[in-house]
LOTIFI-334466 format. One record per residue (C-alpha): residue in one letter; x, y, z. Coordinates in steps of 0.25 Angstrom, whole numbers, plus 5000, padded with zeros to 4 digits. Example, Ala and Ser with C-alpha at 12.3 -4.5 7.8 and 13.67 -1.06 7.14 Angstrom:
2
a504949825031s505549965029
***
This chain:
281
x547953885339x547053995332x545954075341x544754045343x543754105332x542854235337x541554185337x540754275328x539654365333x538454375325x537254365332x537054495337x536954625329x537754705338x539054675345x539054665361x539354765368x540254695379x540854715393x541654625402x541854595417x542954505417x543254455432x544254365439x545854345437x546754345425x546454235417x544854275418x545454405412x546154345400x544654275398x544054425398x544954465388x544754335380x543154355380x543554495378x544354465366x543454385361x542154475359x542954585354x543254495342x541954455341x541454605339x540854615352x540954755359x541954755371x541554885380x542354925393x540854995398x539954905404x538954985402x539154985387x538954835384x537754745383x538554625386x539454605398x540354475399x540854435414x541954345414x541954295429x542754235442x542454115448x543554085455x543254165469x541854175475x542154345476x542454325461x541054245459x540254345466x540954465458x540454395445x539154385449x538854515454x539454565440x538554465433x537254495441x537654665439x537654635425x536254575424x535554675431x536154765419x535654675410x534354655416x534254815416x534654795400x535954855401x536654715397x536254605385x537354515389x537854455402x539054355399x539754265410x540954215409x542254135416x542554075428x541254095434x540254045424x541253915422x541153895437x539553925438x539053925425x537453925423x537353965439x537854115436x536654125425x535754075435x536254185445x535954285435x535054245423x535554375415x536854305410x536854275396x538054195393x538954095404x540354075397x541353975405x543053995405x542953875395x542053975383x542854095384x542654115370x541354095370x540954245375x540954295361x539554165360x539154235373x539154385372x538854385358x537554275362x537954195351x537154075357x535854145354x535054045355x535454025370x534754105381x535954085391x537454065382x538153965391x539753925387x540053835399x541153725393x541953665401x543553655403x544153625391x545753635388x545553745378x546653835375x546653955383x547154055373x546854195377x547354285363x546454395359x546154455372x545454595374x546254615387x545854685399x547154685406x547954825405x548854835393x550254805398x549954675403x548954535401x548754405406x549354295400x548454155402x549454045402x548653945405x546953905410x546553835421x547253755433x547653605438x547853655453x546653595462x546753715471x545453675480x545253825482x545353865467x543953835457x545053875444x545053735440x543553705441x543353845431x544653855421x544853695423x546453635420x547453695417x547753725402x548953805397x549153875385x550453845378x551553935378x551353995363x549954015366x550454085378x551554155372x550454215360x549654265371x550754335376x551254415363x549754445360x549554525374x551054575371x550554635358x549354685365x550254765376x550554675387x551854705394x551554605406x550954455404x550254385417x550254245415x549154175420x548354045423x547653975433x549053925437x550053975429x551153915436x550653765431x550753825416x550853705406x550753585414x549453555408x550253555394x551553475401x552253595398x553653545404x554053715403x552753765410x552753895415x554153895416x554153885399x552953985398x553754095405x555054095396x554254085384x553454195388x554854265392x555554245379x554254245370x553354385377x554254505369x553554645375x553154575387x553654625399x553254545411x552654425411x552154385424x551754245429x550154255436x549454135444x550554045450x550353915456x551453925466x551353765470x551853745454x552953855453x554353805448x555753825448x555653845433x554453945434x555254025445x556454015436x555654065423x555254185431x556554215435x557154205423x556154255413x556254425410x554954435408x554354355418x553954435431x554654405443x553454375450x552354245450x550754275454x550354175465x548754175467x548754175483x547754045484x549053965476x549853995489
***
């Protein structure tokens, strides 16, 4: 499956200036990095100094009420700048904007662009203001089982290690948990997606893989995958040459079995160790 074509950037005469606020978990990261990738190859300039950049791309929570008030004070920070003219561009995207949408504009008017977890790629539209012709850019789809590949990151995380996105969304009804309602079902990437992924971020430096998901431990069942997470893991074991450690993220411990325990143990590279979310006990 060839990558999605980088949208051209024509309209303005000068590249953005870009800064980003990327909030939230892991997979929220790999998003960041995505978007980040993305409008590095579309010309745009990526700046570290906020105070360098006229356009500034949040990529929210929405999972936690803290995490919704965090984003919001950011956003409403960031348009008093732009109301002073420090800013051109306020971008909104992720978990967040699919979960509120058109409400966070109408809680500050100074937004400029709403992009839901479905239009990832649409960022490059958005801080580029390719919609010209729209006073507000809104990309607001809904779920559909696109394939999550994340290749092509600018990552954010430390050299030596990188997440590894194994699969997006979730098929628990936790009644405490709105992941299902934002990221929608569970959909899992194949294993020679995942395994590309993973010599891509090797070549890039990675010593240490975290593999995540909404519920890692459920890898597959959406594809009837009879190997699951069980497979994954020794194919990763035998495949990840100049990885180190690959650790297992975000286990469902109601969906833990035998043959997981026994991939673990008998994996070299896999760490000896699963990542338990405290609201899954």
């Amino acid at each position: 499956m060839e990558a999605a074509p980088v949208q051209s950037a024509q309209p303005l005469n000068d590249p953005p200036v870009v800064s980003f606020v990327s909030l939230g978990c892991a997979k929220n990261l790999v998003d960041s990095e995505m978007m980040l990738g993305k409008l590095a190859e579309s010309g745009a300039v990526i700046s570290g100094d906020e105070a360098l950049a006229d356009t500034v791309v949040v990529n929210t929570c929405g999972f936690l009420e803290a995490a919704r008030r965090e984003a919001m004070e950011i956003i409403r920070e960031l348009a008093e700048r732009k109301r002073a003219g420090e800013l051109r561009r306020i971008v909104v995207a992720g978990c967040l904007v699919q979960r509120d949408g058109e409400a966070i504009r109408q809680a500050v008017p100074e937004v400029d662009a709403l992009i839901g977890v479905n239009n990832r790629d649409d960022v490059v539209r958005a801080v580029w203001r390719l919609d010209r012709d729209a006073s507000v850019d809104r990309y607001l789809g809904d779920y559909h089982g696109q394939p999550w590949r994340d290749q092509g990151r600018l990552r954010l995380t430390p050299r030596h290690y990188a997440y590894l996105r194994i699969s997006e969304g979730c098929n628990q009804k936790c009644t405490f948990c709105t992941i299902p309602s934002i990221r929608g079902p569970m959909h899992s990437k194949t294993p020679d997606e995942i395994a590309g992924e993973a010599r891509e971020l090797i070549a890039d430096g990675a010593r240490e893989l975290l593999l995540i998901g909404q519920d890692t431990t459920s890898y597959g069942e959406d594809r009837a995958d009879s190997t699951g997470l069980a497979g994954l893991l020794r194919r990763l074991d035998a495949d990840c040459d100049g990885a180190d450690w690959i650790r297992l993220m975000y286990v469902y411990p109601s969906v833990l079995t035998d043959a997981m325990i026994d991939a673990i143990a008998e994996c070299e590279r896999v760490v000896k160790y699963i990542d338990i979310p405290l609201q899954h006990i």
